[in-house]
One Martini backbone bead per residue (centre of mass of N, CA, C, O) as a GRO file, in nm:
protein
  393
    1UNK     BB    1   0.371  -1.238   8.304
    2UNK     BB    2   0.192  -1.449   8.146
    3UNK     BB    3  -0.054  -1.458   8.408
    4UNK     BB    4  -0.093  -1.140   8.406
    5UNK     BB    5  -0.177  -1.120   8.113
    6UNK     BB    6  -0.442  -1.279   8.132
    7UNK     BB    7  -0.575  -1.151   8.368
    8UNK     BB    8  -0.598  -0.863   8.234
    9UNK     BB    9  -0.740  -1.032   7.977
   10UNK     BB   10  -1.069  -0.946   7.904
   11UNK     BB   11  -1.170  -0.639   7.963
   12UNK     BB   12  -1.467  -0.611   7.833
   13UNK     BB   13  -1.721  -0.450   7.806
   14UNK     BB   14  -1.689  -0.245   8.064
   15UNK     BB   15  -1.769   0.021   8.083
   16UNK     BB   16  -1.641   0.323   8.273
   17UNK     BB   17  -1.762   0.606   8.419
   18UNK     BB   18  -1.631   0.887   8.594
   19UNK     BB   19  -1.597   1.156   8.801
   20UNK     BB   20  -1.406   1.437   8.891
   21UNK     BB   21  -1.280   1.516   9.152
   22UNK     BB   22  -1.151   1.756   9.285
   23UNK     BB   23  -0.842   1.944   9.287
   24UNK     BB   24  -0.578   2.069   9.475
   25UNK     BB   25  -0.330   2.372   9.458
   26UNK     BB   26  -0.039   2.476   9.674
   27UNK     BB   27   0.203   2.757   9.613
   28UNK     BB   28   0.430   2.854   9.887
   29UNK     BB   29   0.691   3.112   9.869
   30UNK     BB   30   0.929   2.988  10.049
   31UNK     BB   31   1.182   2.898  10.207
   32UNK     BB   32   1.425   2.724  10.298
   33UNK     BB   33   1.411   2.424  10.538
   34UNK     BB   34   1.549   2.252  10.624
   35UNK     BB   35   1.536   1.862  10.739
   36UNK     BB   36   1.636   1.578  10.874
   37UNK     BB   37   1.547   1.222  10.774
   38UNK     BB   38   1.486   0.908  10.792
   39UNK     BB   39   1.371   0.655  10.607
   40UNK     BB   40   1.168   0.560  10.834
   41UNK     BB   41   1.026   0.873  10.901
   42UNK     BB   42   0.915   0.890  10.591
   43UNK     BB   43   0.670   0.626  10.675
   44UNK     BB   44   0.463   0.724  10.839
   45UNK     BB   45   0.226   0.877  10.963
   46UNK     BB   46  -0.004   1.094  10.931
   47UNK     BB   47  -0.107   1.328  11.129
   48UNK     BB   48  -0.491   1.341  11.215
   49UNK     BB   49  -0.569   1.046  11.145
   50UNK     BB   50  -0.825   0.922  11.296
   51UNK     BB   51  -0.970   0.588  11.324
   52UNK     BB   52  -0.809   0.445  11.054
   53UNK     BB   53  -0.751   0.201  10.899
   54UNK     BB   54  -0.458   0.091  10.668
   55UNK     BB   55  -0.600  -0.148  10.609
   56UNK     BB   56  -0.786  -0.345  10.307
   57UNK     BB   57  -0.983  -0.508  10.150
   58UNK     BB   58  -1.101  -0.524   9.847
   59UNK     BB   59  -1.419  -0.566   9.975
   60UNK     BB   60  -1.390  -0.303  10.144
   61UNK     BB   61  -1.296  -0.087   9.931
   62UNK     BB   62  -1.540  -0.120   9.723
   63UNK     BB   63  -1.784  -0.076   9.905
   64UNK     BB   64  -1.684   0.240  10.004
   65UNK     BB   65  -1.591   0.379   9.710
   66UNK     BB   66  -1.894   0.408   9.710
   67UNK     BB   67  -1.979   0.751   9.671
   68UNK     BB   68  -1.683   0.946   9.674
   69UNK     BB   69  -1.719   1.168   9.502
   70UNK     BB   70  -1.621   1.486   9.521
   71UNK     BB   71  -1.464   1.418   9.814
   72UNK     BB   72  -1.275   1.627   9.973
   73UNK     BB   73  -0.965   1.685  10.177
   74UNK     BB   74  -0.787   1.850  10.465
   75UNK     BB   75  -0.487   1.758  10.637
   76UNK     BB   76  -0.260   1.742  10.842
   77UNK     BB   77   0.095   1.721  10.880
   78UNK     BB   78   0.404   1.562  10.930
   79UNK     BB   79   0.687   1.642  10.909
   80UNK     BB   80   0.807   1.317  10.891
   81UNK     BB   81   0.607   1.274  10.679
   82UNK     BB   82   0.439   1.079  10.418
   83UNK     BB   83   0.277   0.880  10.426
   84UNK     BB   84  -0.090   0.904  10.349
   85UNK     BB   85  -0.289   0.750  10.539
   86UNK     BB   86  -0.612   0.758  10.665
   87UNK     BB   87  -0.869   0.927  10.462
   88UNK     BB   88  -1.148   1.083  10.516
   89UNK     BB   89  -1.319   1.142  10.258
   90UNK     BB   90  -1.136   1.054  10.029
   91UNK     BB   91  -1.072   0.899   9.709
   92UNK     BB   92  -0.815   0.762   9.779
   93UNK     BB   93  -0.847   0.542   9.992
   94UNK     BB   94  -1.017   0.310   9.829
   95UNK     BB   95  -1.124   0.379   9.568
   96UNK     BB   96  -1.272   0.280   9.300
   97UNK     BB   97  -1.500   0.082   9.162
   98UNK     BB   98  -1.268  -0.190   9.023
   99UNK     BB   99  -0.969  -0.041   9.150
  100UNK     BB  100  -0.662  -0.075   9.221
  101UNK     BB  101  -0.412   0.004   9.361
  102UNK     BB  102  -0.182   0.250   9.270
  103UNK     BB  103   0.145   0.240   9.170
  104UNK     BB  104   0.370   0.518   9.192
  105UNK     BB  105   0.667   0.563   8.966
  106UNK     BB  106   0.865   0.879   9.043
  107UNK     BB  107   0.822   1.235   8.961
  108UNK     BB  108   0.921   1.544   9.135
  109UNK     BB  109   0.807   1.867   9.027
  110UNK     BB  110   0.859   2.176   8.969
  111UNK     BB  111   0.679   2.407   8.775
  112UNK     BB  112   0.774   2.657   8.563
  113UNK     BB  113   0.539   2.848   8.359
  114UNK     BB  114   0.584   2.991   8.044
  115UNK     BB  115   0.351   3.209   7.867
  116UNK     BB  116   0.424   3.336   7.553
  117UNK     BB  117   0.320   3.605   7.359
  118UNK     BB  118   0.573   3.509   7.169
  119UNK     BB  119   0.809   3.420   7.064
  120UNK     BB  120   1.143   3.362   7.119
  121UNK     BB  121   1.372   3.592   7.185
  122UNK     BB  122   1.659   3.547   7.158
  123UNK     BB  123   1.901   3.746   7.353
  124UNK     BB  124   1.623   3.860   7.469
  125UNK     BB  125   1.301   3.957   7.512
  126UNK     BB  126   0.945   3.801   7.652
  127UNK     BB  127   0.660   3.813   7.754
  128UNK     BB  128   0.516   3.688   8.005
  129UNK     BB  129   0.318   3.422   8.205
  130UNK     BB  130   0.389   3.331   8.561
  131UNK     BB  131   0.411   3.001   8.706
  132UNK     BB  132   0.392   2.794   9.016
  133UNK     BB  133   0.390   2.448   9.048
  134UNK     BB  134   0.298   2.096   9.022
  135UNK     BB  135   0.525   1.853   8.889
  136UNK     BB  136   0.552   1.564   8.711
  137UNK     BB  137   0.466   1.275   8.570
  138UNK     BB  138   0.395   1.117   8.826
  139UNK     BB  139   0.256   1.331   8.998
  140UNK     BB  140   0.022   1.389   8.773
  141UNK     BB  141  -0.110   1.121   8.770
  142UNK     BB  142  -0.196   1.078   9.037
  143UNK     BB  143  -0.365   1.341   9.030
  144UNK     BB  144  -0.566   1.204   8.849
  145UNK     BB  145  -0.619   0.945   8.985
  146UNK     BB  146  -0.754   1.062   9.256
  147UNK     BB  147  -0.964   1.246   9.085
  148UNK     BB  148  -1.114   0.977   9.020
  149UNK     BB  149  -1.091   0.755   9.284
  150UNK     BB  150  -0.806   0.648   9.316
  151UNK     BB  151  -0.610   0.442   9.447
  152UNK     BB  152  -0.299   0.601   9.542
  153UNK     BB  153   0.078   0.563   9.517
  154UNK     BB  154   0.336   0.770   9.552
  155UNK     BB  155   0.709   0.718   9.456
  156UNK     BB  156   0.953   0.894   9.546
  157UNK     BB  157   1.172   1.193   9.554
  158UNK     BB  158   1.356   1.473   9.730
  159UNK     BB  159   1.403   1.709   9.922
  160UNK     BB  160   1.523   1.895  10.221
  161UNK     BB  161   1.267   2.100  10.161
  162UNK     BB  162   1.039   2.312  10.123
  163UNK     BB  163   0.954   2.209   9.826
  164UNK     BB  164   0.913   1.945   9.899
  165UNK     BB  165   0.657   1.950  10.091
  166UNK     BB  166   0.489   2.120   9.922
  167UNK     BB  167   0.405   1.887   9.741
  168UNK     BB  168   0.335   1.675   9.930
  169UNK     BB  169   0.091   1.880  10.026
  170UNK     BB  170  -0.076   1.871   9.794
  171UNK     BB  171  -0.117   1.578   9.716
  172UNK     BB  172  -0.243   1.515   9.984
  173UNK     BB  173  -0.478   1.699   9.908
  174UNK     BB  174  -0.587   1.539   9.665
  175UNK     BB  175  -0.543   1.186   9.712
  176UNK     BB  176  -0.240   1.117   9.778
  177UNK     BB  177  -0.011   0.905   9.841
  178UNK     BB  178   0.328   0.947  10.019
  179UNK     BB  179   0.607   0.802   9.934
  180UNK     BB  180   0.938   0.941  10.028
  181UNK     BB  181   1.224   1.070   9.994
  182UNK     BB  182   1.497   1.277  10.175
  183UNK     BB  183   1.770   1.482  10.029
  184UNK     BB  184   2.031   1.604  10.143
  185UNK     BB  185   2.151   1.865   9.890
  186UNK     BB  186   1.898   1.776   9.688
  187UNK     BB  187   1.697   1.954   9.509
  188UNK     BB  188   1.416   1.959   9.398
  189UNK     BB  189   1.267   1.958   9.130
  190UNK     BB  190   1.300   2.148   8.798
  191UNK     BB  191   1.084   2.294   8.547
  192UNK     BB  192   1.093   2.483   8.239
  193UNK     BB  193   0.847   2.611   8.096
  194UNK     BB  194   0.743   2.668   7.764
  195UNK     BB  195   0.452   2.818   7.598
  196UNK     BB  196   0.394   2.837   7.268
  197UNK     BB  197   0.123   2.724   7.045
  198UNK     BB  198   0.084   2.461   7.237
  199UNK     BB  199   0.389   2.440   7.287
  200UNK     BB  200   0.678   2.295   7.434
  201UNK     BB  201   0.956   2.377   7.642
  202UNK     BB  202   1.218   2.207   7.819
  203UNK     BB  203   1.435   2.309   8.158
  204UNK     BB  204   1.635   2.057   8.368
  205UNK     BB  205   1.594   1.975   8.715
  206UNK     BB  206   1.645   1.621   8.875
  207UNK     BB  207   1.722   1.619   9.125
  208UNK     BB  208   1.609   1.402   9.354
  209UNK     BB  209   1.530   1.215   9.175
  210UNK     BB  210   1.794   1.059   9.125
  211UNK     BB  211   1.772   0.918   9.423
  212UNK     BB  212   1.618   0.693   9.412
  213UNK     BB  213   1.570   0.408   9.549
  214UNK     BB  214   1.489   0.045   9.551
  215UNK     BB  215   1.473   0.016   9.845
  216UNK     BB  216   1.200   0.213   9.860
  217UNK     BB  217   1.041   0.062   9.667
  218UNK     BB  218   1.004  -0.183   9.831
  219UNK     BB  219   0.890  -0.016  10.096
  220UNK     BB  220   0.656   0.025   9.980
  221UNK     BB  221   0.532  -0.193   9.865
  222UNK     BB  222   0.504  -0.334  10.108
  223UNK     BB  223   0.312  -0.089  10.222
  224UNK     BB  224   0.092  -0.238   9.969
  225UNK     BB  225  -0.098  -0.501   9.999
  226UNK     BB  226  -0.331  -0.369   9.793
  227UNK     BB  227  -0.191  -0.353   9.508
  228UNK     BB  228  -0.243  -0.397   9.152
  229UNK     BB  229  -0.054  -0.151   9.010
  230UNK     BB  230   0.197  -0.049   8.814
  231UNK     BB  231   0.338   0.296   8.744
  232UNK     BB  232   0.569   0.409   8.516
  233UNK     BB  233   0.812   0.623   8.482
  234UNK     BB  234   1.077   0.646   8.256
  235UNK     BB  235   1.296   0.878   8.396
  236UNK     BB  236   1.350   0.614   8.624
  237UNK     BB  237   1.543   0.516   8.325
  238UNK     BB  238   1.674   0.749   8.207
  239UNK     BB  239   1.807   0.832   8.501
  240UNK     BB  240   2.108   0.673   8.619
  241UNK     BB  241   2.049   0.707   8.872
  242UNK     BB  242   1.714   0.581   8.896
  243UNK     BB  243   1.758   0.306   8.737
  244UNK     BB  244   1.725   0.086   9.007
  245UNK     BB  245   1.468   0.142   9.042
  246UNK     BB  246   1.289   0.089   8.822
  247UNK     BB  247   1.393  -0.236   8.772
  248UNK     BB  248   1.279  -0.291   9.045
  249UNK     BB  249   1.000  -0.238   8.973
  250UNK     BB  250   0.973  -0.439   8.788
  251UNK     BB  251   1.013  -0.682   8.927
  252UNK     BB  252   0.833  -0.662   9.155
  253UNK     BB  253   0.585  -0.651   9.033
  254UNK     BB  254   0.606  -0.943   8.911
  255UNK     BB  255   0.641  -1.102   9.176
  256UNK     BB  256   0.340  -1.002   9.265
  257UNK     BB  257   0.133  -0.978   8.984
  258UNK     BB  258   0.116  -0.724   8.821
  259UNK     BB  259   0.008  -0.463   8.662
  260UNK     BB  260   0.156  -0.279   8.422
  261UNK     BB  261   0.296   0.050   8.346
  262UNK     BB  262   0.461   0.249   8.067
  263UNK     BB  263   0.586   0.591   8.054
  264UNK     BB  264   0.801   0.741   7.799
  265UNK     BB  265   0.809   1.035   7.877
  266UNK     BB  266   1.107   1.132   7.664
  267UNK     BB  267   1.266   1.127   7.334
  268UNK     BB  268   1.566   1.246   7.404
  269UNK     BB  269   1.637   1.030   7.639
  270UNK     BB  270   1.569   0.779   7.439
  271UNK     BB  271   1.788   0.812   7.273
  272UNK     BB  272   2.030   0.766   7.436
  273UNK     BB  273   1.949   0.446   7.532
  274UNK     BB  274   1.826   0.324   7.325
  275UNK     BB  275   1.726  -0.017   7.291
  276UNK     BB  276   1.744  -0.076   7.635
  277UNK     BB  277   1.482   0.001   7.667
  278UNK     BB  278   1.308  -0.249   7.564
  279UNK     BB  279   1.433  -0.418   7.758
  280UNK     BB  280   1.338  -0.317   8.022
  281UNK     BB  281   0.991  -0.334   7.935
  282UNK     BB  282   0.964  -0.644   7.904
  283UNK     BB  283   0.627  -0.738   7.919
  284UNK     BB  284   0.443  -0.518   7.946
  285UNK     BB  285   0.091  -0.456   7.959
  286UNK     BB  286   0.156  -0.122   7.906
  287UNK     BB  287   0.246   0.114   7.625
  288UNK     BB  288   0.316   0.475   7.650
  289UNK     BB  289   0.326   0.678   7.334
  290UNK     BB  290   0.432   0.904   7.160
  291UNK     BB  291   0.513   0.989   6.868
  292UNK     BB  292   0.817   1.072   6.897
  293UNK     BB  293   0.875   0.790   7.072
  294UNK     BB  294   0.815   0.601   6.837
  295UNK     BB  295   1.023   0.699   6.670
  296UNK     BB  296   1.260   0.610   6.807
  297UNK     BB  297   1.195   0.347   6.861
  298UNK     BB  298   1.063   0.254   6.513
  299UNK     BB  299   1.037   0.494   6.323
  300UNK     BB  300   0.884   0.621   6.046
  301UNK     BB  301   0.597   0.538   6.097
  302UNK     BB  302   0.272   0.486   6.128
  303UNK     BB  303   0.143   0.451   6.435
  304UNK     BB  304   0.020   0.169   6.394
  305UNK     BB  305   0.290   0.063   6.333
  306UNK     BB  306   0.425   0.133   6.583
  307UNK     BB  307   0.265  -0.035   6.758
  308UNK     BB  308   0.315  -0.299   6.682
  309UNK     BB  309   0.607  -0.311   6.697
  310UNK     BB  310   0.518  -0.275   7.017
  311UNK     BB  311   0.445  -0.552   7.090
  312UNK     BB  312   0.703  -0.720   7.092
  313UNK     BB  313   0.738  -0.585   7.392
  314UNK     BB  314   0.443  -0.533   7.441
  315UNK     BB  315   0.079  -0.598   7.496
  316UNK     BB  316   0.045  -0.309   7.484
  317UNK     BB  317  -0.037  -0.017   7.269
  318UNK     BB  318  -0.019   0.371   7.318
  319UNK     BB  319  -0.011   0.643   7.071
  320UNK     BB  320  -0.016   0.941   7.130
  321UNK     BB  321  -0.116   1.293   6.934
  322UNK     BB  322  -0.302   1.475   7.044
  323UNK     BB  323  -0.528   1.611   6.836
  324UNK     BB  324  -0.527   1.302   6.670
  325UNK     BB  325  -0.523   1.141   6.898
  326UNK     BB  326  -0.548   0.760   6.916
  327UNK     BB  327  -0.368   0.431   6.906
  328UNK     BB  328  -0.433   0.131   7.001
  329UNK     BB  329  -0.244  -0.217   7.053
  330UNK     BB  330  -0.251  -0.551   7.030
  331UNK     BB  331  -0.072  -0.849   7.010
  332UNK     BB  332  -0.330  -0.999   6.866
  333UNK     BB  333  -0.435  -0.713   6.667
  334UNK     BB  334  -0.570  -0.516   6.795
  335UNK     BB  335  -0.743  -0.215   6.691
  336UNK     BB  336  -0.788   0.135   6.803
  337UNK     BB  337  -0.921   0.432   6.770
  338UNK     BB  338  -0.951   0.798   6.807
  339UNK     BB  339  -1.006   1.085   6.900
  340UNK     BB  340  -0.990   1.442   7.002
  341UNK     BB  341  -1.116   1.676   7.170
  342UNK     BB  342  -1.275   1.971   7.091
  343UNK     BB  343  -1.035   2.230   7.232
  344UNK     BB  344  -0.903   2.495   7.368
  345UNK     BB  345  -0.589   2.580   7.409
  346UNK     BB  346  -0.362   2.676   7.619
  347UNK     BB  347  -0.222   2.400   7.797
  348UNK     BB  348   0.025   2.068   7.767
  349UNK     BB  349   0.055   2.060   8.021
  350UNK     BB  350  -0.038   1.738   8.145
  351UNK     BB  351  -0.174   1.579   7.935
  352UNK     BB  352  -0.074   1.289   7.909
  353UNK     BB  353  -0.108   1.223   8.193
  354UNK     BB  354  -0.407   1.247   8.218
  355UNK     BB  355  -0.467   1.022   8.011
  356UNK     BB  356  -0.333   0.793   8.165
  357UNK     BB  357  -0.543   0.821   8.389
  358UNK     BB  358  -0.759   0.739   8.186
  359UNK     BB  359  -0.717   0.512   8.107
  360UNK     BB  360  -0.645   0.335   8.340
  361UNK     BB  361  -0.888   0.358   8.512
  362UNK     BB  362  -1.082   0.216   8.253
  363UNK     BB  363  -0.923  -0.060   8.229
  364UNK     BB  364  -0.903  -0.152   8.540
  365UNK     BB  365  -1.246  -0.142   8.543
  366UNK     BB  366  -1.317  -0.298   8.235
  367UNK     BB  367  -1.267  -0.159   7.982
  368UNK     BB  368  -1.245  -0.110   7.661
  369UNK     BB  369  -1.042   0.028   7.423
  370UNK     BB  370  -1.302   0.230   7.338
  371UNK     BB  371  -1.334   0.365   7.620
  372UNK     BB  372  -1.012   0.440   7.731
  373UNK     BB  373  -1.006   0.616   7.531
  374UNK     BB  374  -1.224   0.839   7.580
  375UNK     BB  375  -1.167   0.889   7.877
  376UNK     BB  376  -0.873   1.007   7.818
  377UNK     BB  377  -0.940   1.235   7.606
  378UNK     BB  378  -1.101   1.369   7.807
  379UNK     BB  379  -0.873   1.448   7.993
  380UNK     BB  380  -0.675   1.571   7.847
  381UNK     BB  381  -0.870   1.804   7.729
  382UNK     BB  382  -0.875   1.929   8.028
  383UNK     BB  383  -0.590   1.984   8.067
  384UNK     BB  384  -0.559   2.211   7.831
  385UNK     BB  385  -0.783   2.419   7.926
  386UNK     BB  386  -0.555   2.479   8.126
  387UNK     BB  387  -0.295   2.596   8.342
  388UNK     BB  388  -0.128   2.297   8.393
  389UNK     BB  389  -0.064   1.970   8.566
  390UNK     BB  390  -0.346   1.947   8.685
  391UNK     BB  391  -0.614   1.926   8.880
  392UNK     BB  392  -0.869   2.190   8.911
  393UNK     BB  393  -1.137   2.354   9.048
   0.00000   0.00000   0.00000
């Protein structure tokens, strides 16, 4: 991790700003249509996608990869394909110059939406405005990576239904690379978001996303011997079906000399597993937490100290606060603060995901730690001014 982390510091002075291609998302109610396929035939190729070379070098994939924003491409899918290689026209083919290939591990989820008209009347009614839309933390981090240009691939499980499809083809549409696992009988992951007054409240069923193997993510990390950075959603550690497969992503990552970045997911997990999650998370290049997991993780102080406090744990830390901005700390003493861009709140689901895929993007291109948070800043306030957790029209 020591090579890795040498490697990784010193991108300083170069900020970088891309625009962010547009990303579509479409929710189609149909109903479940099983349909069952082995892990081999998971990870073949889709159909449709002619003449396109699947593997390239890093000066190959950054030569093309200039002027290639906001070309977004809508591509057939094969009923038994997920990794979805080969896409011309696509933002995420070859990745933004100066970002390597991003392999995003975790969570796949419908977010059914609601937004509340006023208090939640307990045991009565209350007005909402609902919507289904894609959601989970690794899919929404994905698609904002994609949509900013950035050659990423989401490894992940689903159900074996028609919701599972629905979700890899919005994502496939958007410019994720999608290696997925479908498991019959466990349906895709589904989580109740409530809305009311800019904070959220959600009721999740974690449903295949428990289910992702080791296996997977080796056989993923394999089929991409261009990825440079590995982001893991802290969900598939604290959820102990999938908590095999995420120490094997941090693993492999390792071997591989990888830079690593862990997004810690969600307070109220994070507590139930108390300080195994720091054992396990030790020595990532950057850990991303909200206030209330930094609370948890090392108590009461203010966020500065927060962040100093978990350098111990790892080189770099992030502690977004939402409309307070954030405040980057690493383990060498810099310290860098952000304000939070002033706009209008609508809807807070996937701004922290926003954050960090704009955070990321801009870290891995080279910018020094206060380009990285205006980047990040920029792109959560994007998120929260529309309903969803993705990038829209």
């Amino acid at each position: 991790m020591s090579e890795r982390t040498e490697r990784s510091e010193g991108r300083e002075n170069m900020p970088s700003q891309h625009s962010m291609s547009e990303c579509t998302e479409r929710s189609e109610g149909r109903e479940n249509m099983p349909s069952q396929h082995s892990m081999s035939e998971c990870t073949e190729r889709s159909e449709g996608r002619e003449n396109m070379p699947s593997q390239h070098s890093m000066s190959e994939r950054t030569e093309r990869s200039e002027g290639r924003e906001n070309m977004t491409g809508q591509h057939s899918m094969s009923e038994r394909t997920e990794r979805s290689e080969g896409r011309e026209n696509m933002t995420g083919q070859h990745g933004m110059s100066g970002v390597p290939r991003v392999v995003v591990v975790g969570d796949v989820i419908t977010d059914v939406l609601a937004v509340l008209s006023g208090p939640l009347a307990t045991g009565s009614d209350t007005a909402a405005g609902i919507r289904f839309s894609g959601g989970g933390q690794a899919a929404n981090t994905a698609a904002w990576l994609a949509g900013q240009g950035a050659a990423v691939t989401l490894v992940a499980a689903v159900g074996d239904d028609e919701t599972g499809r629905e979700r890899v083809a919005e994502l496939t549409r958007a410019g994720v690379d999608c290696v997925v696992e479908r498991h019959e009988g466990y349906p895709t992951g589904t989580v109740i978001v409530l809305t009311h007054g800019g904070e959220r409240t959600m009721v999740s069923q974690r449903g295949a996303n428990l289910r992702l193997t080791a296996g997977h993510v080796d056989a993923a990390l394999a089929a991409a011997p261009d990825v440079g950075h590995l982001h893991l959603s802290a969900y598939t550690l604290l959820d102990v079906g999938s908590r095999g497969a995420g120490l094997r992503a941090l693993a492999a990552a390792r071997e591989r000399g990888l830079t690593v970045s862990v997004d810690a997911a969600s307070a109220a997990p994070l507590r139930r597993v108390g300080g195994s999650f720091l054992t396990w998370v030790r020595d990532v290049d950057l850990l991303l937490v909200n206030t209330d997991e930094a609370t948890v993780l090392t108590g009461g102080l203010d966020p500065a100290a927060q962040a100093r406090a978990l350098t111990s744990v790892a080189h770099r830390v992030v502690v977004k606060r939402g409309a307070a901005g954030a405040v980057w700390v690493e383990r060498g003493g810099r310290v860098e603060t952000a304000p939070a861009p002033g706009v209008a709140v609508v809807d807070v689901t996937g701004a922290g995901d926003a954050f960090a895929a704009g955070l990321l993007t801009a870290w891995l291109a080279g910018a020094d730690p206060r380009a990285a948070l205006a980047r990040a800043g920029d792109l959560g306030a994007l998120a929260v001014t529309t309903v969803g957790a993705r990038p829209t029209r």
